[in-house]
C-alpha positions in Angstrom: 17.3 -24.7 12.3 20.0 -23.4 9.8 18.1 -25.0 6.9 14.9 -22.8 8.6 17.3 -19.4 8.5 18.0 -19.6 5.2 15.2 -20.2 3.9 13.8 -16.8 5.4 17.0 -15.1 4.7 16.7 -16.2 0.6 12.9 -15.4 0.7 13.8 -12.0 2.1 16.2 -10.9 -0.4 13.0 -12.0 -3.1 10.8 -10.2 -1.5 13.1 -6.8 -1.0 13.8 -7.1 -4.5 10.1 -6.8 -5.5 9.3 -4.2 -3.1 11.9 -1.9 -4.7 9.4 -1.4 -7.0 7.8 0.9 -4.6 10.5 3.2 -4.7 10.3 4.4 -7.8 6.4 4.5 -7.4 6.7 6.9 -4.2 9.6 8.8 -6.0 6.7 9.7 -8.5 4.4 10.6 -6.3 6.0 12.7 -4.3 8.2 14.0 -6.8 5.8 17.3 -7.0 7.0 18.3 -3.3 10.3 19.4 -4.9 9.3 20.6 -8.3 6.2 22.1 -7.4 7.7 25.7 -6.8 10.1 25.3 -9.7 7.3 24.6 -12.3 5.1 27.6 -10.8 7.7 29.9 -11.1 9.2 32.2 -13.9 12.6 30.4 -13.8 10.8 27.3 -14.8 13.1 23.9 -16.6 9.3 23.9 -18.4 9.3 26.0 -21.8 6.5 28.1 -19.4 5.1 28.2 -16.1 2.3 26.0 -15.2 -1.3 27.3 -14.3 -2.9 26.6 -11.0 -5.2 24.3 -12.4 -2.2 21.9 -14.3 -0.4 22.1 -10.8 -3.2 20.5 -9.2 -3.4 18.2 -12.1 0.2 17.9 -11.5 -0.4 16.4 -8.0 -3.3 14.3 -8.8 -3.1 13.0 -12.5 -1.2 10.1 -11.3 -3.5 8.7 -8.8 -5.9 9.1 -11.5 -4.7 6.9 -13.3 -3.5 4.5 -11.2 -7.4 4.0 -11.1 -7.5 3.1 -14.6 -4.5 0.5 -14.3 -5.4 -1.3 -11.4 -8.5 -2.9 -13.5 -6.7 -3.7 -16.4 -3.6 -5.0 -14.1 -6.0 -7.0 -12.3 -6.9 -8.6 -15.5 -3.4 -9.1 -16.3 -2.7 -10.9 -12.7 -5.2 -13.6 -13.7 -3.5 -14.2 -17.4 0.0 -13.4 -17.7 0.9 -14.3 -13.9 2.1 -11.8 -10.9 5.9 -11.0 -12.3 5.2 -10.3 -15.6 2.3 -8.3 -14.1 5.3 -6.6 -11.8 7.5 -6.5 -15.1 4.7 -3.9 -16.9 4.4 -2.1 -13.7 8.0 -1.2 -13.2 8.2 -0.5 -17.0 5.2 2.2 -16.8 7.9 4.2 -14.6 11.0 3.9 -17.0 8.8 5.4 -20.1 7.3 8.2 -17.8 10.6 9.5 -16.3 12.1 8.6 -20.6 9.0 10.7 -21.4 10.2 13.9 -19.2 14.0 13.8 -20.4 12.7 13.6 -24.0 10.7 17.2 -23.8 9.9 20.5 -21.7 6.9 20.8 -22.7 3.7 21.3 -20.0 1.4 19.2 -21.8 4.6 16.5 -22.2 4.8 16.0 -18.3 1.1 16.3 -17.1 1.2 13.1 -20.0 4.2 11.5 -18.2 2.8 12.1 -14.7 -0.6 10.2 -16.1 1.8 7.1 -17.6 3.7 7.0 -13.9 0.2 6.4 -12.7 -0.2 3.0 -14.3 3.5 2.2 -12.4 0.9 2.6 -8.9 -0.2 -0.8 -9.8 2.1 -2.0 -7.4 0.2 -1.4 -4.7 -1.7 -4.2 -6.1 1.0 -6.4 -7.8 3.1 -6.6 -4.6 1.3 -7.3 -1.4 -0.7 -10.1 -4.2 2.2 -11.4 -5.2 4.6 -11.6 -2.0 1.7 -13.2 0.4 0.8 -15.9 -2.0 4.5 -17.4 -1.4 5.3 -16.0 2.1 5.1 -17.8 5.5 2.0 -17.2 7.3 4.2 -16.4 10.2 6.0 -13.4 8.5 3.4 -12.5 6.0 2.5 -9.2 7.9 5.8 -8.2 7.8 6.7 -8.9 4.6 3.5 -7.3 3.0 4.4 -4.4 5.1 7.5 -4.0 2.9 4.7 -2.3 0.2 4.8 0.8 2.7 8.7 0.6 4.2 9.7 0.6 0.2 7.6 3.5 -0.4 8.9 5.2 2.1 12.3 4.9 1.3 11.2 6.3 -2.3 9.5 9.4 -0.5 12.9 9.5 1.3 15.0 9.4 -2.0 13.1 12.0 -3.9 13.4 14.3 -0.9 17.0 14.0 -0.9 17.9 14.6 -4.8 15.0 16.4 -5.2 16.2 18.7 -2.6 20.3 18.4 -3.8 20.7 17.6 -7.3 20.1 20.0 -10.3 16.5 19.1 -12.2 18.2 17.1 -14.8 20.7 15.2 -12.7 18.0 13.9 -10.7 15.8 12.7 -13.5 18.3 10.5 -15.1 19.3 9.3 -11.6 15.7 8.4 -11.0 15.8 6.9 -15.0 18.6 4.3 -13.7 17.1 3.2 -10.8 13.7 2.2 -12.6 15.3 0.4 -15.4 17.6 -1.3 -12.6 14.1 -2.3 -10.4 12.8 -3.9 -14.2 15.7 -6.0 -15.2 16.1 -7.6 -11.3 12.4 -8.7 -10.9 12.9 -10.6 -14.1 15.1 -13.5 -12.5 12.4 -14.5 -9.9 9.4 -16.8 -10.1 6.3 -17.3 -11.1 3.5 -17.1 -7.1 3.3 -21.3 -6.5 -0.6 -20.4 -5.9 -0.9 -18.8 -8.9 0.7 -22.3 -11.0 -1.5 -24.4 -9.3 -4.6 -22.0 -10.5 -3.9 -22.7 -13.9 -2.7 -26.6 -12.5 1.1 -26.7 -13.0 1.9 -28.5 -9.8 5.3 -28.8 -10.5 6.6 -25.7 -11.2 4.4 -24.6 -8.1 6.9 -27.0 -6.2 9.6 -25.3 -7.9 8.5 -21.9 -6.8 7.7 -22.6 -3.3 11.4 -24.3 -3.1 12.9 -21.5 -5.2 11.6 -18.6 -2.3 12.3 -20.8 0.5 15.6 -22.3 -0.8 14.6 -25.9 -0.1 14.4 -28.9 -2.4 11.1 -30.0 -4.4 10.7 -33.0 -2.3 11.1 -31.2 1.2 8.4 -31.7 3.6 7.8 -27.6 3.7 7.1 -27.8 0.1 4.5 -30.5 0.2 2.6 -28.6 3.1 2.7 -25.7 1.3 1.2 -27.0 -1.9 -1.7 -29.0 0.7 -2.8 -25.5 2.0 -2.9 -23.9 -0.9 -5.5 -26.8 -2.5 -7.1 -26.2 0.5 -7.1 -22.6 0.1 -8.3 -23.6 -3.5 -11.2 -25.7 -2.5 -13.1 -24.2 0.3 -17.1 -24.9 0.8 -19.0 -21.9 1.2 -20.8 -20.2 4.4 -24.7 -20.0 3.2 -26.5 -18.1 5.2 -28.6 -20.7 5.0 -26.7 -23.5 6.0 -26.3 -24.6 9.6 -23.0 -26.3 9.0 -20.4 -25.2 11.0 -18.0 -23.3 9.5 -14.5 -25.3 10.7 -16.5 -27.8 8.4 -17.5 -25.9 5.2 -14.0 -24.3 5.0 -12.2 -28.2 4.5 -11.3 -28.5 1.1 -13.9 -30.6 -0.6 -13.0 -34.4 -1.6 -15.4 -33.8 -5.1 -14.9 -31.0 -7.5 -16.3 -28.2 -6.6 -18.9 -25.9 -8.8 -17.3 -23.1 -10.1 -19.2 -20.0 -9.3 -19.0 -16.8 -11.0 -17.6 -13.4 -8.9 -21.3 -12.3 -8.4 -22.2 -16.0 -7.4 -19.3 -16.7 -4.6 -19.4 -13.1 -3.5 -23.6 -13.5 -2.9 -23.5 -16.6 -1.2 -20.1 -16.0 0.8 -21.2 -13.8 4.5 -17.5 -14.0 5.6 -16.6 -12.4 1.7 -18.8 -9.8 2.2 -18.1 -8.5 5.8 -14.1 -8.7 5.0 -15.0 -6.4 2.0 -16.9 -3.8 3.6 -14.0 -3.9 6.4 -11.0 -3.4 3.7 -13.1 -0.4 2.4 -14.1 1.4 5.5 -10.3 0.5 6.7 -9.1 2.0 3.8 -11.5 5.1 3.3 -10.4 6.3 6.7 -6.8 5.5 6.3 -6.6 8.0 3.6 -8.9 10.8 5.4 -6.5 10.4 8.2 -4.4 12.8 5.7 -0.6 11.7 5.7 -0.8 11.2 1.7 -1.7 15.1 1.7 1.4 15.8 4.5 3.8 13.3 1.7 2.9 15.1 -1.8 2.8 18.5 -0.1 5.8 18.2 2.3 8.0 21.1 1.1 5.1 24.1 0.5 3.3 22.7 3.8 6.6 22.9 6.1 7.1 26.1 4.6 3.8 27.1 5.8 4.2 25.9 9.2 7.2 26.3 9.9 8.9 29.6 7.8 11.8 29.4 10.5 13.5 25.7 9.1 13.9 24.6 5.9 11.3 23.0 3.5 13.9 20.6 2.5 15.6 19.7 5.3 12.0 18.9 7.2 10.9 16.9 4.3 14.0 14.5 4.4 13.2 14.1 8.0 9.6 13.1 7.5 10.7 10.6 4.9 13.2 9.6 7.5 10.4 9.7 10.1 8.1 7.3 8.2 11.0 4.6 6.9 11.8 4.2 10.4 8.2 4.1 11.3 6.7 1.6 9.1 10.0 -0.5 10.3 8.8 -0.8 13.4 5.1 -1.0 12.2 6.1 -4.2 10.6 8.0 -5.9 13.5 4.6 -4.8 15.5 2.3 -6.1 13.2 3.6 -9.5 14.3 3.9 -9.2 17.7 1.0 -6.9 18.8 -1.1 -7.9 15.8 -3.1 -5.5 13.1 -6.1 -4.9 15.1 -4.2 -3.6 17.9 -2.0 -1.3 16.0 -5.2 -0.1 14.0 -7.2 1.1 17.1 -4.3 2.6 19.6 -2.0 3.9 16.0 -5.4 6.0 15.2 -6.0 7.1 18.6 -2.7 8.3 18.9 -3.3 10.0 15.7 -6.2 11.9 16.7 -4.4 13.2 19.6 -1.5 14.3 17.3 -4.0 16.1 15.1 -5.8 17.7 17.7 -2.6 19.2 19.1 -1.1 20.3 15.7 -4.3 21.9 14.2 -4.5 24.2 17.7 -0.8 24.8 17.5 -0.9 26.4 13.6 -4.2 28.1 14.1 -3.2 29.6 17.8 1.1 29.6 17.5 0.7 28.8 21.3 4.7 27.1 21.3 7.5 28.2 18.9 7.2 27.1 15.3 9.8 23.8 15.9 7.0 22.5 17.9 4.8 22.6 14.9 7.1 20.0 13.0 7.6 18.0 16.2 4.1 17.0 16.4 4.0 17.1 12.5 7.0 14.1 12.9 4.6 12.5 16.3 1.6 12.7 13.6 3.5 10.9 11.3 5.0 8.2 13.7 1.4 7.6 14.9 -0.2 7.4 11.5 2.4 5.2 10.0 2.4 2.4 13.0 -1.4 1.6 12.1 -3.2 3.7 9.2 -0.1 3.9 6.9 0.6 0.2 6.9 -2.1 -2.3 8.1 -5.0 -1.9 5.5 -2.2 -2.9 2.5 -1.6 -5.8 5.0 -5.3 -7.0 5.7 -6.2 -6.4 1.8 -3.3 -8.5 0.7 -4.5 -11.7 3.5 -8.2 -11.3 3.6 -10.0 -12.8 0.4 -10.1 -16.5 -1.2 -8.4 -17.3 -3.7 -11.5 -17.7 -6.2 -12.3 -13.7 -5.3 -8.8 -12.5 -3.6 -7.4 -10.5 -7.4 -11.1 -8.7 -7.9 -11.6 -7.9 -4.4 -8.6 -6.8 -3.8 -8.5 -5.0 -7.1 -12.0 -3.4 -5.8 -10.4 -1.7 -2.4 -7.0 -0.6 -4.2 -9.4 1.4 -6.7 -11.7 3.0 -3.5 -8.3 3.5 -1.9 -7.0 5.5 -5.1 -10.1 7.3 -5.3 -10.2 8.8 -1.7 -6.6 9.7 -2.6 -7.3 11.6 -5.6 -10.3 13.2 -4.4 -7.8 13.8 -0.8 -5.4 15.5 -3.0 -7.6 17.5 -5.4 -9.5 19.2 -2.8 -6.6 19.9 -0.1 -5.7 22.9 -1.6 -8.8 25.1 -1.7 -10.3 23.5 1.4 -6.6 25.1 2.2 -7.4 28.6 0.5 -10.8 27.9 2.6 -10.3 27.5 6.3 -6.5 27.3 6.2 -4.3 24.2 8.2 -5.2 24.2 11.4 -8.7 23.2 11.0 -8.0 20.6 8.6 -6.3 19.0 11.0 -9.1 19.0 13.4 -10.7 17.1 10.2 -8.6 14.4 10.1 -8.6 14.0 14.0 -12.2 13.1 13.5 -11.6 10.3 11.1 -9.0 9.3 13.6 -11.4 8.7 15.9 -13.8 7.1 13.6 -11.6 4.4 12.6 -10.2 3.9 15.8 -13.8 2.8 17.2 -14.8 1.0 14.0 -11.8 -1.4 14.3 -12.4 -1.9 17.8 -15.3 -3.5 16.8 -15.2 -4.6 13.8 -11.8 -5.6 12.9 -10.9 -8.9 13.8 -7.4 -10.1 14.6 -5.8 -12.0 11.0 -2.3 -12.3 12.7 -0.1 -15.4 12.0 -3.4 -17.3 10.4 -4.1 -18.5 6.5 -7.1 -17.5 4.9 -9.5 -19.8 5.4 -9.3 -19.4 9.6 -9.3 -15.9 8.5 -12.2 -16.0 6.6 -14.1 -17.7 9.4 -13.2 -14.9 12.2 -15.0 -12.2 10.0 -17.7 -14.9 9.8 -18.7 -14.5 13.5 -20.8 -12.1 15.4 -19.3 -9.1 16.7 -20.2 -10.1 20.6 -17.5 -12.8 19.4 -14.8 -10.7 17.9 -14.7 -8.6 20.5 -14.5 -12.5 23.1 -11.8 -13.5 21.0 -9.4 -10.1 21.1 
């Protein structure tokens, strides 16, 4: 038992030390919240103030490019291995923030806003890399640590971007990425990644390395079984009337190695998980909070002229650490499909009340950031957290980096376009009613999961794969 509680306690510290990449990814991204009105203005730390169009460049060139890194990261994953992958990631934020102490210049920090961009590989890098040597018992809540992380970055850049002079708080920021860099470099290699390119042995290591066990342990040797298994799955034809408990034992002849194309054609179970992960995360992001994050400052100050931008900004950083906290102890208990469906309900609710309160003022203006904080809690206990979860657990092995790769770039897109057309949809029909529009993908995604969305809780991928190979009659049976 001891032995058991160490292990977890070791493979925790690993783990946190990879998802502190996340902080400096969500200090990027949010960074604009504090700096927006600064870089508008005539008092400007810029050699001039920026136009409306570069502000909205400001906000979105990162997620833009993120798009263009995930690919080539993705690439990367397959040859160079998950930490060095995690390595180039983490360095992408050190030249961007080097890149904004080195000049003033406009054009000099839209650049370094597109570099931090190629640092949002993480989202990929992580969840990848921690469930491949995670328990199945504590993967959801490990994965989750994407989000928590990322919310403690949002959190951070709130705080010094709300307290420390412009300058201060870019060195500061400097420091903590080169820090992130140098730690991830004593960690290993992901076991299933060494056994893809057939180094058994140091996969042994790895496994023993995260789980602070010896090579020879009994833990190690399952592990290293279920990932060969995981390896070696037979396929579900639609064709083929072999059960599926059957076609998913690893094979005792070598399998034919099919091309992307080839496995995702003749794979049902592939397919319906991918169209899942992308619905799941298309309506994640229209549920809004990544507008609400980028946006805090200007859109408290909006609703709510009484209280401080600042001060309600560290809250909902506060708000959503604590949240995804407790979305991460849930998602192991109550499991991801549950969270999904009664987290987006709750959301539409939230929505529905905060659009009427800014468009009518019915209750004083604290009530506004009340239900702004409930909208938050809501979105971050399903929406916010589960999809990173489901796309880091859902796919083979032979498909899991390109798939995966495939719903992180959909996921980037809806949050470019998300945060491009915010403000003159803003300028258009104001708050309230974009509230109303985000209720209504909460809705949406609320009934989709209920039906479609099957439970992945606590289960390795190949039982996975063979729940989103049922009908729906029995997805609904078995939740």
């Amino acid at each position: 038992m001891y032995s058991v509680l160490v292990g977890y306690l070791y493979g925790f510290l690993c783990i946190t030390l990879i998802c502190s990449l996340c902080v400096g990814r969500a200090v990027l991204l949010t960074w604009p919240s504090s700096t927006l009105r600064l870089f508008e203005s005539s008092n400007t730390t810029l050699h001039r103030p920026m136009t409306e169009g570069e502000l909205s460049l400001f906000g979105s060139l990162s997620s833009i490019s993120t798009m263009i890194g995930t690919p080539l990261i993705s690439i990367l994953l397959e040859k160079i291995g998950r930490k060095y992958c995690a390595i180039v990631s983490s360095l992408m934020a050190v030249v961007s923030w080097a890149m904004i102490i080195a000049s003033n210049r406009v054009e000099v920090l839209l650049s370094a806003m597109f570099v931090s961009g190629l640092s949002g590989t993480v989202f990929l890098v992580v969840p990848v890399y921690i469930s491949e040597f995670c328990q199945d018992s504590i993967r959801g809540a490990m994965t989750s640590g994407v989000i928590i992380f990322y919310g403690f970055g949002a959190l951070l850049s709130y705080l010094l971007g709300g307290y420390l002079n412009y300058h201060t708080m870019i060195y500061v920021f400097l420091t903590l990425s080169i820090i992130g860099t140098i730690l991830i470099a004593i960690l290993k290699e992901s076991p299933l990644y060494l056994m893809t390119n057939k180094r058994e042995e140091e996969a042994k290591k790895s496994i023993a390395f995260y789980r602070s066990l010896k090579t020879d342990d009994k833990e190690v040797l399952e592990e290293i079984c279920s990932i060969k298994r995981a390896l070696n799955p037979d396929m579900d034809s639609e064709d083929n009337d072999i059960p599926e408990a059957e076609k998913l034992q690893p094979s005792t002849e070598a399998p034919k190695k099919l091309s992307l194309w080839q496995f995702f054609k003749k794979s049902r179970s592939t397919r319906r998980a991918t169209v899942v992960c992308l619905v799941v995360a298309t309506a994640s992001t229209f549920q809004g909070l990544i507008v609400v994050e980028v946006y805090a400052k200007p859109l408290f100050e909006e609703a709510v002229p009484n209280i401080s931008g600042i001060v309600c900004s560290v809250i909902l950083a506060v708000v959503c650490v604590c949240a995804s906290l407790g979305a991460a102890y849930l998602s192991e208990s109550a499991g991801r499909r549950a969270l999904m469906i009664y987290s987006s309900f709750g959301t539409a609710i939230s929505c529905l009340v905060l659009g009427s309160q800014i468009q009518t003022h019915w209750a004083p203006s604290w009530v506004t950031a009340v239900f702004m904080y409930i909208y938050t809690v809501a979105y971050s206990l399903g929406a916010g957290i589960i999809p990173y979860v489901i796309i880091a657990e859902v796919f083979l092995p032979e498909v899991k980096l390109f798939l995966s790769m495939l719903v992180l770039e959909w996921l980037l897109f809806c949050n470019s376009a998300i945060l491009y057309i915010f403000n003159p949809l803003l300028n258009a029909i104001g708050l309230g009613p974009i509230f109303y529009i985000f209720a209504v993908v909460c809705f949406l995604t609320s009934f989709f999961c209920f039906f479609y969305l099957p439970e992945t809780k606590g289960m390795p991928v190949d039982v996975i794969q063979m729940s989103f190979y049922r009908k729906r009659k029995e997805i609904l049976a078995l939740n």
